[in-house]
Structure formats: C-alpha cells, structure tokens
N, C-alpha and C positions, 0 to 999 in steps of 0.2 A: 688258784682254785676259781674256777668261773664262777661266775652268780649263776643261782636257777631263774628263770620268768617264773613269775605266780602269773598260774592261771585261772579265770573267774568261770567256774563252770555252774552256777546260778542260771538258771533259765532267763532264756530273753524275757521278759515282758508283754504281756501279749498284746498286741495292737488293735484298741479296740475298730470292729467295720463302721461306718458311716451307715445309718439311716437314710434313704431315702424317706422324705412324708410327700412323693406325689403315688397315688393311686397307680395301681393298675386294670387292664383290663379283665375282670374273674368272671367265673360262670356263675348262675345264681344262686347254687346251694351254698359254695363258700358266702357270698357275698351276704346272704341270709343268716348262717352261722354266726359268721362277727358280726354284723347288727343284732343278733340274737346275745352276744358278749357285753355289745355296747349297751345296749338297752339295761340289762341286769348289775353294771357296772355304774349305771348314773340312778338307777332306781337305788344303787346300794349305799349309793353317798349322798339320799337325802336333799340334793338340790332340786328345785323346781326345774324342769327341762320340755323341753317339747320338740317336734321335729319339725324343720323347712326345707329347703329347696327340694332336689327333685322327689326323694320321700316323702314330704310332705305334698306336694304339688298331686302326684301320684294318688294317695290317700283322698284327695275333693273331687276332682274331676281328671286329671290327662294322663293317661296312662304311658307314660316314657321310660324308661328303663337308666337306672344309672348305676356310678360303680363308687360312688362314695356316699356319706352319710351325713349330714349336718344338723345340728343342735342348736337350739336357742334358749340359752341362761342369762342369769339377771347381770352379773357382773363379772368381772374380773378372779372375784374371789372363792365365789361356787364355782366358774371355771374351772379354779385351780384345784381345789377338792376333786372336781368330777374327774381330772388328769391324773390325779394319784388314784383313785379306784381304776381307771382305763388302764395305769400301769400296773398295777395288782393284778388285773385282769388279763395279762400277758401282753398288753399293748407299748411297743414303743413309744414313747410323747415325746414334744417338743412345746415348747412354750416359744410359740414363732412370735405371736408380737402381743403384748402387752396390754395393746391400744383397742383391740376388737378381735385376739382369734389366737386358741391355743390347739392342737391338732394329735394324733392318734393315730397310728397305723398297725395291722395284724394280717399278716395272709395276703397282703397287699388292698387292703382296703381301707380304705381314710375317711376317718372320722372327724369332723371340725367342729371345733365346740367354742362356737361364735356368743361373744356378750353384748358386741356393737356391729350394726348391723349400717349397710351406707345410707346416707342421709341421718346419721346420729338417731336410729332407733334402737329402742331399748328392751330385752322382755322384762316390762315393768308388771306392775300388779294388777291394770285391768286387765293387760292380755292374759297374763296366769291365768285369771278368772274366768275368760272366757276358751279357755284352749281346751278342744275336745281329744276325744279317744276315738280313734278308726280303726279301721283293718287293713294289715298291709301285708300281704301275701299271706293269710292267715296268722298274723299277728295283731294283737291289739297294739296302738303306739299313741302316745302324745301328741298332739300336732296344735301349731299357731292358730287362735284364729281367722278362715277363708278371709276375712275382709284384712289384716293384720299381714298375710302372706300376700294376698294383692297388692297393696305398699308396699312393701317387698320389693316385688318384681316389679313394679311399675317403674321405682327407683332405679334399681340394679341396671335394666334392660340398658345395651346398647349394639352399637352395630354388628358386635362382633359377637352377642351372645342373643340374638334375638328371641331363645327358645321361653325367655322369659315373660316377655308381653304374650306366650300362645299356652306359658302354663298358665297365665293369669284372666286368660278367655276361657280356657279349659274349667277355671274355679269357678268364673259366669256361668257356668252350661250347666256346672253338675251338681254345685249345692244351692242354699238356698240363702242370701244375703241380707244381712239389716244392714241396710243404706243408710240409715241416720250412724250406725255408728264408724261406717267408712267413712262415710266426709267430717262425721268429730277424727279421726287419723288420719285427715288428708292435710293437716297443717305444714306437713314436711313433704315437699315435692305435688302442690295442688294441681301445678298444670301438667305433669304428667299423666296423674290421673284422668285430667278431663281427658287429653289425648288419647288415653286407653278406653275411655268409656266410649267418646263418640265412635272408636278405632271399633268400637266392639257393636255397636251401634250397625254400623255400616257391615258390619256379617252377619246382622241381624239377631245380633244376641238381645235378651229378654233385659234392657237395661231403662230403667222409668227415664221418661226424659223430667220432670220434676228431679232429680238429681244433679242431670247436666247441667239442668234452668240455675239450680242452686251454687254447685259450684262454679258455674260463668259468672256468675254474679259478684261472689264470694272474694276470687280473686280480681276483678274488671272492677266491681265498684259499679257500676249500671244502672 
C-alpha cells in the first residue's frame, strides 16, 4: 500500500509590502489633506508641536512650495506618542532613528517629526513659549519662533541645500525680529549667523548693524 503525501493547503502567509518613508511628488490638495491628517493627529496626542522647514519657512516670509511636512517636538518621547496618533490616523511610521527623527508617510507625503535638530537644538520651553500660529494655505498652524527657525537654517544650510540660507532672508524681509533674543540663540553656530546676517546685509536686508557689532564682538573677543 503506498503512503499518501499530506498536503498543507493553509494559505500562504501573506507577505507583508515594504514602506517606502521618502516623499513623493503630489499635487497640492492631496498634500493639504494629510497635513490637514497630520496637524489633527498631533493636536490629538496632546504634545507640544510646531512647524519648520519649508512649512514653516512659508508661513514668515518665502513662499516655496514643498511636498513634505516637518515637526518640531520636545523629545524623543512626545515623538513617539505623536507616531502612534499618525498611525491611528492612517499613517504608516517608522521610528528611523532614535537620536533626532521619527517619520510618517500617507498618499505619499512625509511627515518628520524631528526632536533634535543639527547643531543639538531642542524645542525646549522658551521656544514653546514663543511659537506663534499663521496661516498656511488657509489653515491656521503652529510654527517655531522666526528668530528659532533662522538657527535652523543658518546651521542646516550647505552646498548642496542652499535653499536654506534664502528661506532665512526671506524670514528677514517678512516678519518682524527681536534681535536680542536671536543672538541669546546664537550660542550654537555664532559664526554662521554673523555670516548670514552680513550675507543679508549685502542684499540690503533691514538688519541693524548694532547686531553684527555685537555678535563680531561676542565671538572675536575685540
């Protein structure tokens, strides 16, 4: 008598797709909608958040068009609450690094929900304090203090992403700056700043030279 095979007719297993978390390029109503997701999904989890890069940039003065969205929270740990409301909210996530940057993606737009920012900034509790509300394609949104986002870019800026040092002229042009308390934030990256102030200087932006005097001094010792 032969043996029979036993056969496993159990379904395969289904393999789960890979995520992509780089952005694509959408048109601006999708892109409006899920930041219209994101926004109600980080209001919903109770963390302090506010917007920077070109969102925010957008919002003070330069009007640039991008296809992703970035956050600025206190730490690690609001991060990761804000990442469980994003997933609730239909967003794939990734917890890409631990060290400064957890990420969101829906409809192809990415969301980063940055706690450390380069040059070791923080959204600590002055900036909270001072982070207003604007409008951003008729939405109201959270955004970093202009002098706060200036640091920012000042730091960030290099050869290969220059758009940064021209959102940070663009902040010069369009809102209106307390200088005393950019140069209390310029402890981190001073001479970049000076760099961008004279830079801005020299396109004839509205920048007091009592500033530059200051910070020349600040860092030279003079």
């Amino acid at each position: 008598m032969s043996a029979r095979r036993l056969v496993d007719l159990r379904p395969e297993p289904a393999v789960e797709e890979a995520v992509s978390f780089e952005g694509r390029d959408v048109d601006e109503e999708t892109f409006l909608a899920v930041l219209d997701d994101a926004v109600a999904a980080l209001e919903a989890s109770d963390v302090p958040f506010a917007a920077l890069g070109g969102v925010g940039s957008a919002m003070y003065g330069r009007q640039r068009w991008t296809h992703d969205a970035d956050f600025f929270l206190r730490d690690g740990q609001d991060a990761r609450i804000a990442l469980e409301h994003l997933r609730d909210a239909g967003f794939a996530t990734q917890e890409t690094d631990d060290n400064w940057i957890y990420k969101g993606i829906k409809r192809g737009v990415l969301v980063d929900l940055i706690f450390k920012a380069k040059g070791d900034i923080y959204y600590d509790e002055e900036m909270i304090e001072r982070t207003q509300h604007r409008e951003f394609k008729g939405r109201m949104l959270p955004v970093v203090p202009p002098e706060d986002l200036i640091m920012i870019k000042a730091i960030v800026h290099d050869e290969a992403t220059p758009r940064h040092w021209y959102d940070a002229l663009g902040i010069f042009a369009g809102v209106e700056i307390d200088w005393d308390y950019l140069l209390s934030r310029s402890t981190v990256g001073p001479r970049r700043l000076l760099s961008l102030l004279v830079y801005g200087q020299s396109n004839d932006l509205i920048v007091p030279d009592r500033v530059v005097r200051e910070l020349f001094t600040a860092i030279y010792d003079v």
